[in-house]
DRENDO-1510 file (C-alpha; in Angstrom, 1 decimal, always signed):
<recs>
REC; n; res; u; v; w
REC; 1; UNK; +92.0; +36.6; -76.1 .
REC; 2; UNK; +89.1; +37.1; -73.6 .
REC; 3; UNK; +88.2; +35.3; -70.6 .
REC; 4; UNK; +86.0; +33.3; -71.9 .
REC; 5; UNK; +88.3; +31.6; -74.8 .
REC; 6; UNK; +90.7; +31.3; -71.8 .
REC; 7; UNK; +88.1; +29.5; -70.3 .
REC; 8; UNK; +87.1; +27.4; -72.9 .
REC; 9; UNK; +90.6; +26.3; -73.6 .
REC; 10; UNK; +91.2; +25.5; -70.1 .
REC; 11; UNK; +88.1; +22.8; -70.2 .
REC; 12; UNK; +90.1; +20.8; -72.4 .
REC; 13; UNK; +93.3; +21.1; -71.1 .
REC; 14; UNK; +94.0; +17.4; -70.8 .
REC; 15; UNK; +95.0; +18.2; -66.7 .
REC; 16; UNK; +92.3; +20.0; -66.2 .
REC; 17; UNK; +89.4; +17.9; -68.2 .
REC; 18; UNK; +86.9; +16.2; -65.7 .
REC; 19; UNK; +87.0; +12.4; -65.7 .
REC; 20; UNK; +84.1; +10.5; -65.3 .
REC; 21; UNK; +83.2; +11.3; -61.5 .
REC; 22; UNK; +82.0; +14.6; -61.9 .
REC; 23; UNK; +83.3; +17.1; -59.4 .
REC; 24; UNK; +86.7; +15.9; -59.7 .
REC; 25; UNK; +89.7; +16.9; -61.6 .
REC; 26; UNK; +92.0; +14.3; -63.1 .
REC; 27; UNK; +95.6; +14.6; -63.1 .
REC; 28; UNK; +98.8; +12.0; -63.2 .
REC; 29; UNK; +101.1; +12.0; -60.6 .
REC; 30; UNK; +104.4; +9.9; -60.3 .
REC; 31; UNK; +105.9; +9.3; -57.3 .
REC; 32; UNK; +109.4; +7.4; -57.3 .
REC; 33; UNK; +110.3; +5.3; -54.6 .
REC; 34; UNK; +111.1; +6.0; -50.9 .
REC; 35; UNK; +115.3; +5.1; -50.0 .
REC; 36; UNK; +115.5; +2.2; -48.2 .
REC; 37; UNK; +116.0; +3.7; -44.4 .
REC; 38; UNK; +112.8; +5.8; -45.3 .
REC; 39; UNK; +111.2; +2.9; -46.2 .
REC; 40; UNK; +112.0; +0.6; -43.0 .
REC; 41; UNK; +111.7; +3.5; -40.8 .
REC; 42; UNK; +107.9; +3.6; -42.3 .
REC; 43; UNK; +107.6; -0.1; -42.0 .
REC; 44; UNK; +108.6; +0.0; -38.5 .
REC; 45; UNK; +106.4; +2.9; -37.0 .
REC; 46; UNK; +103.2; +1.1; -38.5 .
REC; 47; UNK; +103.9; -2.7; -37.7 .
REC; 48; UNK; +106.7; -2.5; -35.2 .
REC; 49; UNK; +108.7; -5.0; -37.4 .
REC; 50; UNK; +112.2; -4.6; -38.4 .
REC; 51; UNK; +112.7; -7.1; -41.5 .
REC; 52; UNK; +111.8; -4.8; -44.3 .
REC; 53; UNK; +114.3; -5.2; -47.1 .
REC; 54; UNK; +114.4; -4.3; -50.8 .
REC; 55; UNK; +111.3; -6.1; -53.4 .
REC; 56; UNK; +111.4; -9.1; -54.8 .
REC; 57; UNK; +112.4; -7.6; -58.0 .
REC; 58; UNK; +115.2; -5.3; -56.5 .
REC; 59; UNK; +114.1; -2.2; -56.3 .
REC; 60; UNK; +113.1; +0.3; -53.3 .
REC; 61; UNK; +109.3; +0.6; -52.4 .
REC; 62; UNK; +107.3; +3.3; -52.9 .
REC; 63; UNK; +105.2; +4.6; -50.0 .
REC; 64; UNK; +102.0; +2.4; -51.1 .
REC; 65; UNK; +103.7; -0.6; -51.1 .
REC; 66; UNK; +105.1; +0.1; -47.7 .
REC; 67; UNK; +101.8; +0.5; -46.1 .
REC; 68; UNK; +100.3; -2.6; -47.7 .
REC; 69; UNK; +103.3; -4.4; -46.6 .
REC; 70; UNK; +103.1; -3.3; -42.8 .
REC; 71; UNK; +99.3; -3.8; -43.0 .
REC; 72; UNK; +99.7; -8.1; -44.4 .
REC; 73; UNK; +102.3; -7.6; -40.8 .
REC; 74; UNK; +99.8; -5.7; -38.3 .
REC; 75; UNK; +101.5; -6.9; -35.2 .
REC; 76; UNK; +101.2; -3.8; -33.0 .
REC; 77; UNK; +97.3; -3.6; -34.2 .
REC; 78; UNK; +97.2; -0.1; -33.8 .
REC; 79; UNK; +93.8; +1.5; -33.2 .
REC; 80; UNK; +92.6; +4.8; -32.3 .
REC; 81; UNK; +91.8; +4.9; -28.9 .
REC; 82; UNK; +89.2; +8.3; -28.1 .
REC; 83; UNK; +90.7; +10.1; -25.3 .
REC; 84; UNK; +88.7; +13.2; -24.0 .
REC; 85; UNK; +90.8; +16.0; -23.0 .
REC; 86; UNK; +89.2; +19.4; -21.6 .
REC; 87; UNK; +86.2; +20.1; -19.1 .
REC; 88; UNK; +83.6; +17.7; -20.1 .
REC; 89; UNK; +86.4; +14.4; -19.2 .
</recs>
């Protein structure tokens, strides 16, 4: 098989085929849930609030859902404060 029928096969490869933004490559990913410590520790270092618990529904969160959840809570407001370090402060 040359290269280029390696090639050609590769463009089609269903991993590998562009999607409609062109430049990027589409692929599925999965990602299952973070344990519940994970989670609240997450929760916590963004919001500062401690009364994470499991869904509505039961199950653990996945790291998305933990992130939306801390931003609804904001309480610590966190924002990036520019600090100049070096020989032009």
């Amino acid at each position: 098989m040359s290269i280029k029928e390696i090639l050609e096969q590769l463009s089609t490869h269903p991993f590998i085929a562009r999607s409609s933004d062109p430049g990027r490559l589409h692929t599925i990913m999965q990602f299952e849930p973070l344990p519940l410590d994970q989670a609240k520790k997450i929760y916590h270092r963004e919001c500062g609030r401690d009364d994470l618990g499991r869904t509505v529904d039961g199950r653990d969160w996945t790291l998305a859902e933990v992130y939306a959840k801390a931003k609804e809570h904001d309480n610590k407001a966190k924002k990036k404060v520019k600090v100049n370090i070096g020989a032009y402060a």
